[in-house]
N, CA, C and O of each residue as an XYZ file, in Angstrom:
444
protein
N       0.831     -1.173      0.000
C       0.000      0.000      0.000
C       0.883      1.246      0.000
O       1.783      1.446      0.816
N       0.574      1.977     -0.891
C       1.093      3.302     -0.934
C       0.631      4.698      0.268
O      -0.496      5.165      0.431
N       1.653      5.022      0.825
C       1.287      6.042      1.814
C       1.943      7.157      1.773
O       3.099      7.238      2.187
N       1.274      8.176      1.260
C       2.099      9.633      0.795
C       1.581     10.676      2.580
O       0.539     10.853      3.211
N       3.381     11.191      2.755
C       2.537     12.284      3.545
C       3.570     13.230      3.053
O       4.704     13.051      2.609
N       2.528     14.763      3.354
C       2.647     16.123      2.574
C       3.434     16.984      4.079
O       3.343     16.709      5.275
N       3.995     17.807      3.543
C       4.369     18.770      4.585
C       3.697     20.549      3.911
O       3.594     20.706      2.694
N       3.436     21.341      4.588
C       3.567     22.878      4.350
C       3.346     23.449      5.810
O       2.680     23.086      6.780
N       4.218     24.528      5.529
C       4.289     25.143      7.266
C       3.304     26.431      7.473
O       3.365     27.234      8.403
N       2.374     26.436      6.374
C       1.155     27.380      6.083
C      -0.191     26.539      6.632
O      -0.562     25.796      5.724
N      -0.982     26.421      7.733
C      -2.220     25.999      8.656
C      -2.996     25.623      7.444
O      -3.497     24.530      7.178
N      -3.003     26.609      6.829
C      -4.475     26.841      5.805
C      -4.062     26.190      4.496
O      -5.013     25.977      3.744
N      -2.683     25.769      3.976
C      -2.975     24.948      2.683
C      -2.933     24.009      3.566
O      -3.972     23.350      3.528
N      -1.911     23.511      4.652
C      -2.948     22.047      5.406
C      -3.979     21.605      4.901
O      -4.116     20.626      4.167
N      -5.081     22.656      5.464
C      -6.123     22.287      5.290
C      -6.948     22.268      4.416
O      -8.022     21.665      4.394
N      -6.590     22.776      3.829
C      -6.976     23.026      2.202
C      -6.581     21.903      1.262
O      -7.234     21.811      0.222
N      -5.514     20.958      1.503
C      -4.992     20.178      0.928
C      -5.379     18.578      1.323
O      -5.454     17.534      0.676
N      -5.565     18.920      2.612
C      -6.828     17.655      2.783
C      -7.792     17.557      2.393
O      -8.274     16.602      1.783
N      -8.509     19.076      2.836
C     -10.088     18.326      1.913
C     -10.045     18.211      0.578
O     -11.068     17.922     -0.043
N      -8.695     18.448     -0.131
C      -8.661     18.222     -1.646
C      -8.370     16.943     -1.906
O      -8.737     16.343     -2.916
N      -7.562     16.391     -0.818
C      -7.535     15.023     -0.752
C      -8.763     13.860     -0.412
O      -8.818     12.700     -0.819
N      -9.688     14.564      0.447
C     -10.883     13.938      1.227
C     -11.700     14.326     -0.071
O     -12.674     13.573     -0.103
N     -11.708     14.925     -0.828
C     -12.700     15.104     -1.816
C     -12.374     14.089     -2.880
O     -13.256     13.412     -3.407
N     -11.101     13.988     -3.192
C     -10.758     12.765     -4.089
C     -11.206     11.291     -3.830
O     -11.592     10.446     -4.639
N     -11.016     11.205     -2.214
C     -11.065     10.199     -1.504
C     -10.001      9.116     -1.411
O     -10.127      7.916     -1.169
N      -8.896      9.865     -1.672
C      -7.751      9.474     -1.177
C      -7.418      9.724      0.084
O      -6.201      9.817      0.248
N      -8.193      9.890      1.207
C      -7.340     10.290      2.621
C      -7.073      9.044      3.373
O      -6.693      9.368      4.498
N      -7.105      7.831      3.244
C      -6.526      6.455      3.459
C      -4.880      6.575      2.788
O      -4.065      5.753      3.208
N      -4.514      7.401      1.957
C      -3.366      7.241      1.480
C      -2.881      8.324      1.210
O      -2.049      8.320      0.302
N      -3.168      9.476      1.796
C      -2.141     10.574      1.854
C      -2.708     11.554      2.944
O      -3.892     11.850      3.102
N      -1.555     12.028      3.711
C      -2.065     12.984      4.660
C      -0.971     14.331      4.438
O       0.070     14.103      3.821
N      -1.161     15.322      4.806
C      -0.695     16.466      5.238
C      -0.710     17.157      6.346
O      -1.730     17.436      6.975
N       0.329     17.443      6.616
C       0.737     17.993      8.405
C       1.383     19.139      8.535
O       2.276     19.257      7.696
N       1.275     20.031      9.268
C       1.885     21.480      9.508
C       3.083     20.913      9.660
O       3.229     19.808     10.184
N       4.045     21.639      9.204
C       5.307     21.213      9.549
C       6.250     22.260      8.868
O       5.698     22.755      7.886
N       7.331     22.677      9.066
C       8.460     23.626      8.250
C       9.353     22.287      7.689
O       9.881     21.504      8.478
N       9.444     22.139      6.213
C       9.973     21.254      5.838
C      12.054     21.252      5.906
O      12.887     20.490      5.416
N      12.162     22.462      6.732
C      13.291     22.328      7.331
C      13.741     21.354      8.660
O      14.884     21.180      9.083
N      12.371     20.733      9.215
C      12.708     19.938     10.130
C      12.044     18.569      9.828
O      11.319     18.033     10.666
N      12.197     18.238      9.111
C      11.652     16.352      8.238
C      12.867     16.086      8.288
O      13.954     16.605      8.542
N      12.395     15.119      7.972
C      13.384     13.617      7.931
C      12.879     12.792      6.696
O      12.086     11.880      6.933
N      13.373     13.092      5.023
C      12.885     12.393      3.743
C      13.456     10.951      4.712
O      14.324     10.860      5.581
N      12.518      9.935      4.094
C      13.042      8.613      4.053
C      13.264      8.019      3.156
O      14.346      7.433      3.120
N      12.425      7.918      2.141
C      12.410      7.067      0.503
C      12.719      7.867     -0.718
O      13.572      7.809     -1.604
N      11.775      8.582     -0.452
C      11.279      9.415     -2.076
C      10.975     10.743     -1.615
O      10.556     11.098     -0.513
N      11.257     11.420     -2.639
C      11.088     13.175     -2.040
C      10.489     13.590     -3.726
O      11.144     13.301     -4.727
N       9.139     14.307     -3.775
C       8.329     14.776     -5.123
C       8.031     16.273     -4.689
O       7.080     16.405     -3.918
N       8.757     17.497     -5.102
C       8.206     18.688     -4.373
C       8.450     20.058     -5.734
O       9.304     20.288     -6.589
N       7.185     20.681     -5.294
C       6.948     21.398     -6.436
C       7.152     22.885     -5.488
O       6.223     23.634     -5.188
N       8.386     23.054     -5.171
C       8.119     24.447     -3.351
C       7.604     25.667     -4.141
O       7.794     25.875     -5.339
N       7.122     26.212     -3.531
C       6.769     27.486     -3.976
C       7.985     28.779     -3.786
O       8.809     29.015     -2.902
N       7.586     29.535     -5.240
C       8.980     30.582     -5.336
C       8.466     31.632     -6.103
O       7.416     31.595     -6.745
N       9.472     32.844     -5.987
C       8.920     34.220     -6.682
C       8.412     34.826     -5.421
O       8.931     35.721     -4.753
N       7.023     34.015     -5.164
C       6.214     35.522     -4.386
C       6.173     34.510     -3.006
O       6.233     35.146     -1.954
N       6.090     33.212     -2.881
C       6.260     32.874     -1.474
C       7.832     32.660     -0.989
O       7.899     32.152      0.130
N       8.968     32.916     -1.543
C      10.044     32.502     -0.700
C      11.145     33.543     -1.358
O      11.518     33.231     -2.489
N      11.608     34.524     -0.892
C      12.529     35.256     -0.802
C      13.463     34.998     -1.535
O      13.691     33.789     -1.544
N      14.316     35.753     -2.351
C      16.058     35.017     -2.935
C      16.847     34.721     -1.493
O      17.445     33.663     -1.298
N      16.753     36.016     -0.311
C      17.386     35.680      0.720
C      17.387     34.615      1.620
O      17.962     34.670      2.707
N      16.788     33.681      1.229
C      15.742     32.770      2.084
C      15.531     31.323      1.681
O      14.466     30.713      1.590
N      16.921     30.848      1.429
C      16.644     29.629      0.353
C      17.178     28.207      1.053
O      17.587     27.138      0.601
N      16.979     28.710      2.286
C      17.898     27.427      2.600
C      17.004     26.290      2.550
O      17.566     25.213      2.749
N      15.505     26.239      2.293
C      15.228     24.996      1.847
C      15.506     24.383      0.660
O      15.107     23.224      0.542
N      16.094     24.883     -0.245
C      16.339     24.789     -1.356
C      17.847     23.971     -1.101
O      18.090     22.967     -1.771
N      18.595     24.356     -0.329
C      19.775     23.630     -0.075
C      19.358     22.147      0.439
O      19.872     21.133     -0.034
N      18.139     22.126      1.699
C      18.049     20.987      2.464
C      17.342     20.224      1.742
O      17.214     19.128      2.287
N      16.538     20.338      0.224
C      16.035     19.749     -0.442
C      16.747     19.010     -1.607
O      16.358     17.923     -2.036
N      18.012     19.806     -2.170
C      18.658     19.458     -2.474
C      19.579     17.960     -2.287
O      19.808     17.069     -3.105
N      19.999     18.125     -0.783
C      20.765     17.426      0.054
C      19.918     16.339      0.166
O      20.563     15.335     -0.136
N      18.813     16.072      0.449
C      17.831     15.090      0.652
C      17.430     14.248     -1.049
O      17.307     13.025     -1.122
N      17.321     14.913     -1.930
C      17.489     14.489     -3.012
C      18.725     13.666     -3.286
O      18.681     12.476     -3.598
N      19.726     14.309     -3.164
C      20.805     13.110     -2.875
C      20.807     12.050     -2.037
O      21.463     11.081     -2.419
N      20.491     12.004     -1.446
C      20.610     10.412     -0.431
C      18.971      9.467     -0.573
O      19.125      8.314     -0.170
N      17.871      9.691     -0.939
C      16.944      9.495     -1.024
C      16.593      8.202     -2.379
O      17.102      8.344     -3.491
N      15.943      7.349     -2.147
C      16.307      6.001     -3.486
C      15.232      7.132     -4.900
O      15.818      7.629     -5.861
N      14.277      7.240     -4.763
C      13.997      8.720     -5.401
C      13.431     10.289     -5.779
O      13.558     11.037     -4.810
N      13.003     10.760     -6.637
C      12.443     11.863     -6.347
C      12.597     12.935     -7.389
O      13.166     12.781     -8.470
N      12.146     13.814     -7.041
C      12.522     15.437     -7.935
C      11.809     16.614     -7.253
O      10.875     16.766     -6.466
N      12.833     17.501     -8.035
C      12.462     19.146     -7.614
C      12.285     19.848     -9.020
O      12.986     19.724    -10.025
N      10.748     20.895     -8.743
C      10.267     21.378     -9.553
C      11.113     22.707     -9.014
O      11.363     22.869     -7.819
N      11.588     23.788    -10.232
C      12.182     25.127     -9.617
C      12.093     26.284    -10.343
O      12.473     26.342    -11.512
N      11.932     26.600    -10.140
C      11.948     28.269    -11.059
C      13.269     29.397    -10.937
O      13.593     30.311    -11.695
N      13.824     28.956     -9.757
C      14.898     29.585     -9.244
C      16.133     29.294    -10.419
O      15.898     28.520    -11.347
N      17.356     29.927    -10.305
C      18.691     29.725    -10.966
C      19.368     28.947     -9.802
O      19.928     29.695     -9.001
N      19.448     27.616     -9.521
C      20.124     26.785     -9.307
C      21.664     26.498     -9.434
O      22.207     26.437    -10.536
N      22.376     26.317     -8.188
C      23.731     26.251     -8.672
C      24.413     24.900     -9.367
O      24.606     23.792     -8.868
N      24.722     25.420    -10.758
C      25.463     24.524    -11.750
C      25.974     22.956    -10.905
O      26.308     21.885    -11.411
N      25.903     23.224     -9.944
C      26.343     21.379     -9.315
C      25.410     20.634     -9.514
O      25.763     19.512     -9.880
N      24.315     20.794     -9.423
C      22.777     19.965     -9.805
C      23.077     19.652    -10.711
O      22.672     18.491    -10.655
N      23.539     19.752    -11.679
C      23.485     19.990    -13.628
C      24.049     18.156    -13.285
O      23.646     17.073    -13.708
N      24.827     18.446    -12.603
C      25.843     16.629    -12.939
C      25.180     16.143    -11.710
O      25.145     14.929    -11.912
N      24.724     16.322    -10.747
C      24.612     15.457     -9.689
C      23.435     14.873    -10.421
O      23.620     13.686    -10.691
N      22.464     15.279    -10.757
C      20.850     15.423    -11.247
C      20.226     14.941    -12.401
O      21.190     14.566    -13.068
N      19.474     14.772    -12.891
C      19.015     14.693    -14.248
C      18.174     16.083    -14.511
O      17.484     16.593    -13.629
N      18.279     16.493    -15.498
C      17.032     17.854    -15.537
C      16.704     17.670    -17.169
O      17.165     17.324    -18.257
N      15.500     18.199    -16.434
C      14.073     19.070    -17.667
C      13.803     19.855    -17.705
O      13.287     20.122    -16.619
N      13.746     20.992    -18.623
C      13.210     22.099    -19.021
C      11.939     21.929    -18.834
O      11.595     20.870    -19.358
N      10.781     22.659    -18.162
C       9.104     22.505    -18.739
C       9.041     23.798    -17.939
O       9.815     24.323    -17.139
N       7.561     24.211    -18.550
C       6.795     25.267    -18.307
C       5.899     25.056    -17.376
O       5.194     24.049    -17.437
N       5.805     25.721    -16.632
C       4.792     25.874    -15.380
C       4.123     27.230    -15.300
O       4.523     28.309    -14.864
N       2.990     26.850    -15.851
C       2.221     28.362    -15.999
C       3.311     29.473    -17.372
O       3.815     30.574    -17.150
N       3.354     28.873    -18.363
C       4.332     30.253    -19.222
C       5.538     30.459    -18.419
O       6.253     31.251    -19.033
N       6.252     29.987    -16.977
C       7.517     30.561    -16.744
C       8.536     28.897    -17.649
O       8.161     28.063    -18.473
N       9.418     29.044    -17.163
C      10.487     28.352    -17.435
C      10.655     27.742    -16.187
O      10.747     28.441    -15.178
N      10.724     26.113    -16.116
C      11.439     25.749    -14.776
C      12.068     24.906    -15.287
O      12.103     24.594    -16.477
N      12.798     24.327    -14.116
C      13.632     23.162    -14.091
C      12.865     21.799    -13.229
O      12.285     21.913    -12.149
N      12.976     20.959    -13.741
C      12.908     19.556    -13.265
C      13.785     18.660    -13.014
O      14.009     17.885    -13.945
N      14.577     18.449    -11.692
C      15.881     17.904    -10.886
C      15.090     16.807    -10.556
O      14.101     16.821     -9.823
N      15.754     15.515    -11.346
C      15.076     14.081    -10.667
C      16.347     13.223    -10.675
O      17.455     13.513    -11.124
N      15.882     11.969    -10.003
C      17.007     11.022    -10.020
C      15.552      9.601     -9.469
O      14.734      9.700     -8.555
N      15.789      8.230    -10.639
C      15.006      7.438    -11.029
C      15.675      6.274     -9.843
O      15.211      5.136     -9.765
């Protein structure tokens, strides 16, 4: 059985993200929990699309580092980004160009 759980350190997509889940009727197999995803612990697989531009600062990226780092040790996963990423991803990583909404992002996975 597959068991997804979500992190955001915002109350209200919490909750917002459950009943999107309870409306699907997936809440047997995925939950979401307040949490600052600076203090998790990935175990398996890491799938994260973080939000950037207008929710997270340029000054302010250190999840972007700890997501990074977790992507490395993790069996798999990816990061959706919009940000300019430092050139070490390029070889550690696999990437994709795609569009998200008309911007340009990047897609950092490892299979």
């Amino acid at each position: 059985m597959l068991n997804l759980i979500g992190f955001d350190i915002d109350p209200k997509m919490v909750q917002l993200a459950n009943q999107n889940i309870k409306n699907a009727g997936l809440e047997k197999y995925i939950k979401v929990t307040p949490q600052d995803y600076l203090n998790v612990k990935v175990q398996k697989c890491l799938l994260t699309n973080p939000p950037y531009d207008k929710r997270i600062k340029l000054t302010n990226l250190k999840i972007y580092d700890k997501l990074f780092e977790d992507l490395r040790w993790v069996e798999c996963g990816g990061i959706i980004t919009g940000y300019d990423v430092s050139d070490k991803f390029y070889n550690t990583f696999k990437v994709r160009i795609l569009s998200n909404w008309g911007k340009k992002v990047k897609f950092f996975y490892k299979i």
